[in-house]
N, C-alpha and C positions, 0 to 999 in steps of 0.2 A: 376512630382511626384518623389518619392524616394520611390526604393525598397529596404528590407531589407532580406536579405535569413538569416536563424538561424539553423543550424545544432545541435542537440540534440544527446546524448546516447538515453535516452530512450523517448518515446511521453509522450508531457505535455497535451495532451488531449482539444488539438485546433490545428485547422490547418494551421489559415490565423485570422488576426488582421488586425485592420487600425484604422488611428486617423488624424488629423489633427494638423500638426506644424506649427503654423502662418498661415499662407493662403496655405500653400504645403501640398500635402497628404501624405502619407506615409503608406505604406503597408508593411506588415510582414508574410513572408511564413515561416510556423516553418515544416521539417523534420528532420524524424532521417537518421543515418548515413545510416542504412539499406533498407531506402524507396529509397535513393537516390541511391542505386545500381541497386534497382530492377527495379530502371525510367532509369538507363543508360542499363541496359538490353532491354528494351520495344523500348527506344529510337536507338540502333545500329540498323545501318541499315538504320532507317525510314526518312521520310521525311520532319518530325517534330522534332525538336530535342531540344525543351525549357528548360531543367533542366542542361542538359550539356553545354549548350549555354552559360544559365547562370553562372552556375561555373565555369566553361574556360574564360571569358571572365569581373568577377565580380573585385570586392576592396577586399580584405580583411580587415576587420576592428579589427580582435583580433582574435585568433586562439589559443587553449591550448589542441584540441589534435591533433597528428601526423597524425591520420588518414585520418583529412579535406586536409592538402595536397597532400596525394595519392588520396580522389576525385576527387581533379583539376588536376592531370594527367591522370586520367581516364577518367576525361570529355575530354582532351583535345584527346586522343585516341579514344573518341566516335566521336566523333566530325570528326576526320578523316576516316572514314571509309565510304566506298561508298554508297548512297543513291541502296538498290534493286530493282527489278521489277519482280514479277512470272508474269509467261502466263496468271493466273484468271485477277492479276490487269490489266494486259494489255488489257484485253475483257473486262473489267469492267469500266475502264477510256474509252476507244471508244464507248461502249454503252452509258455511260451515257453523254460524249459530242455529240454523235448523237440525242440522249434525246431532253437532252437540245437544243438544235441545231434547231432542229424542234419548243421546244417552243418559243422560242425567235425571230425567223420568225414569228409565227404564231400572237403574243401579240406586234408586232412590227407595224403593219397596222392600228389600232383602236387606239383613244387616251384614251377611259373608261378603256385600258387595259393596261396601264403607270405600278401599282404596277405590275401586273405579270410579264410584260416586266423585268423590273427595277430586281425583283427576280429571275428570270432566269438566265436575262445576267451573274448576280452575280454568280451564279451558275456556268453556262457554264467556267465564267474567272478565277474560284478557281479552278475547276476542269484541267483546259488545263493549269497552273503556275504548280499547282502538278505534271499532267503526264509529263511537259517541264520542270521539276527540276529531276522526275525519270529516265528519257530518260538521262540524263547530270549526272549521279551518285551525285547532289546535294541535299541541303534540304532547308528549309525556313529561312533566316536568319532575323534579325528583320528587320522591313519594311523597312525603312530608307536606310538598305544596300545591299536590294532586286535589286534597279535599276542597280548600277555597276556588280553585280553578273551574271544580263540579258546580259549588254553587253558586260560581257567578254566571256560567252555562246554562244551569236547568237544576233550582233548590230541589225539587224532585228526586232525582241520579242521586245527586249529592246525599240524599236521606238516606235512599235507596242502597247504595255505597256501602254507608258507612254501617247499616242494619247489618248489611252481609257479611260486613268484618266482624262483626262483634257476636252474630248469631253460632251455636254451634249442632242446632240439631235439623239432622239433613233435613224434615219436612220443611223447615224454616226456611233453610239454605234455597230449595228449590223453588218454594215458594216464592223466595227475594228474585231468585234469578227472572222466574216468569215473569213478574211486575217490571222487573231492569228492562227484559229483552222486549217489551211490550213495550213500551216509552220509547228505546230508541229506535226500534221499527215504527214508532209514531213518528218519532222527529225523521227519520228515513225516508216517510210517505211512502212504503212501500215494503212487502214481503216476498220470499221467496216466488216466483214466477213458476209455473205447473209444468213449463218447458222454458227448458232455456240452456245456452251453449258461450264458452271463450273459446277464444284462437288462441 
């Protein structure tokens, strides 16, 4: 497909368009200049970083005012800054892959319970690439360039990873998962805490 990003002064009162050109889709994200600061604001820092990504990273197809190219160096300065982690996330990524954890064992033994499995795993695997990208001051690049990014991080994951993609029988699934969530509770230095509390 083809994306198209459109930068505005002021909103033309739509967001996002699409149409089709010949068999190719094509999509149209309209913001103004000022959305896109307030998304590299939201964005520094985080672990997601979609708008900067895009900007840093796009074609310029026609540009008439000055200030789309201080975007793209702002994207590109968002873009570098290190991925955070407070103490809440950090009890909150372990609780919820202990969560997970448990369900994915437990929907892993019955075959009626293939979808929950199946949604779980899911679960548990987005959750442990998040907190294995926050642990690493990284963020999500697009998928495609996700694998080299593992193994410049930890060849480990990266194995780990890419087993899990390719595997299709839950023993295996669950199996990978254990081995993932074991490495990056190693790189974590730490597990779930027997008592513990956020504000």
């Amino acid at each position: 497909d083809i994306d198209l990003y459109i930068l505005t002064k002021t909103p033309l009162g739509k967001s996002r368009e699409g149409f089709f050109l010949g068999s190719r889709r094509v999509d149209v994200i309209f913001d103004t200049i000022q959305q896109v600061r307030s998304y590299f604001q939201q964005e520094r820092c985080a672990v997601r970083r979609p708008v900067a990504h895009m900007l840093a990273h796009s074609i310029p197809l026609l540009i008439r005012d000055y200030r789309v190219r201080r975007l793209r160096h702002e994207a590109l300065r968002a873009l570098a800054t290190k991925t955070r982690l407070t103490r809440k996330e950090i009890l909150m990524h372990l609780y919820s892959i202990e969560d997970f954890w448990g369900e994915v064992r437990r929907y892993a033994k019955h075959p009626r319970d293939a979808v929950a499995f199946e949604m779980n795993s899911i679960l548990l695997f987005d959750n442990l690439l998040e907190f294995f990208l926050k642990l690493h001051g990284q963020y999500f690049l697009r998928p495609n360039e996700m694998p080299s990014m593992f193994m410049k991080a930890d060849p480990h994951v990266a194995v780990l990873v890419r087993r899990f993609a390719v595997v299709h029988s839950r023993r295996q699934r669950a199996q990978l998962l254990g081995l993932l969530m074991r490495r990056v509770l190693v790189k974590a230095g730490r597990s779930l805490p027997r008592q513990w509390h956020v504000r």
